[in-house]
N, C-alpha and C positions, 0 to 999 in steps of 0.2 A: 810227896809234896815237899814244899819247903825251900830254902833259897842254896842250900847246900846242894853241894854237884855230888860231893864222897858220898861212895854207897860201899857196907859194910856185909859183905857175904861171905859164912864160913872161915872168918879170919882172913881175907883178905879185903883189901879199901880198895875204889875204884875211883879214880877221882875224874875218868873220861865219859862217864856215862851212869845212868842206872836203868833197871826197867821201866819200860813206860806203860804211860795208861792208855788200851789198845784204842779207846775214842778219842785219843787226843791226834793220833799219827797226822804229822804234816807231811808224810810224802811217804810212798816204797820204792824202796831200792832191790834191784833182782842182783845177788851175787851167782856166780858162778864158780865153779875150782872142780880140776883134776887133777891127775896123776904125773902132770908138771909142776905141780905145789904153788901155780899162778892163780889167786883169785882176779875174777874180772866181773865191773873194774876195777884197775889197780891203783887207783887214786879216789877219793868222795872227798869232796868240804862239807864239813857240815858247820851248823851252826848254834852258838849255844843255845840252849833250850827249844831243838827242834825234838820229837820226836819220830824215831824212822823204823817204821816197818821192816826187815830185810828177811825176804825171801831167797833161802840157799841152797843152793842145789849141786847134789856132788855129782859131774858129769865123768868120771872115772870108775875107773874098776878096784880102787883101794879105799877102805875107810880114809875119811876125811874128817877134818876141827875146821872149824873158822870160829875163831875167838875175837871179838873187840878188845883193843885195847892199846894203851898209848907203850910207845917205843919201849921202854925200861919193864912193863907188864909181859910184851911180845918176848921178849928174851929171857926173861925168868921163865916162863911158859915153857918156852925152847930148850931150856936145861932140863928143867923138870922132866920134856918127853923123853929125853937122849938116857937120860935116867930110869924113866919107868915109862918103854915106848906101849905098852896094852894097855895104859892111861886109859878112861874113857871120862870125859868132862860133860855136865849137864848142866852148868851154872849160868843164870841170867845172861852171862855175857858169853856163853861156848854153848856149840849144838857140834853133836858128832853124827856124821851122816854116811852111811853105807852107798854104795854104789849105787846113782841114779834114783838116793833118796834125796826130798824137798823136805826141808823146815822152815820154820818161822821163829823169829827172835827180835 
């Protein structure tokens, strides 16, 4: 709750989102991504203080991430994999999904 957007997980701030509360969802959104590294689709607006369901599904034959996160988070992210690519991320804002697995976030 509260009027603040930063949400603090694990030592890192998030300032584009936090978890939501799953009764509050104003909408789902169905992602998709394979072994193009194209999630679809490749564009959402959202709005502040909506809450969005997103349903992801990895349509590929390689482990997959889809992480939320604003531009400057997306690229630290990016480093970090190129760095330690067997990463595997479970945090509020990343689901990792095996081939032709479905989560929720």
């Amino acid at each position: 709750g509260g009027e603040d957007a930063d949400h603090e997980h694990g030592g890192h701030q998030f300032s584009f989102g936090q978890p939501g509360d799953a009764t509050a969802v104003t909408r789902t959104v169905t992602v998709t991504g394979g072994d193009d590294f194209i999630f679809h689709p490749a564009r959402l607006t959202v709005k502040t203080g909506e809450t969005i369901h997103f349903k992801v599904k990895n349509t590929g034959k390689l482990p997959h991430e889809f992480t939320l996160g604003d531009e400057a988070s997306q690229k630290k992210h990016a480093e970090m994999m190129k760095q330690m690519p067997g990463m595997v991320h479970e945090d509020p804002n990343t689901v990792t999904l095996q081939s032709g697995e479905e989560k929720s976030l």
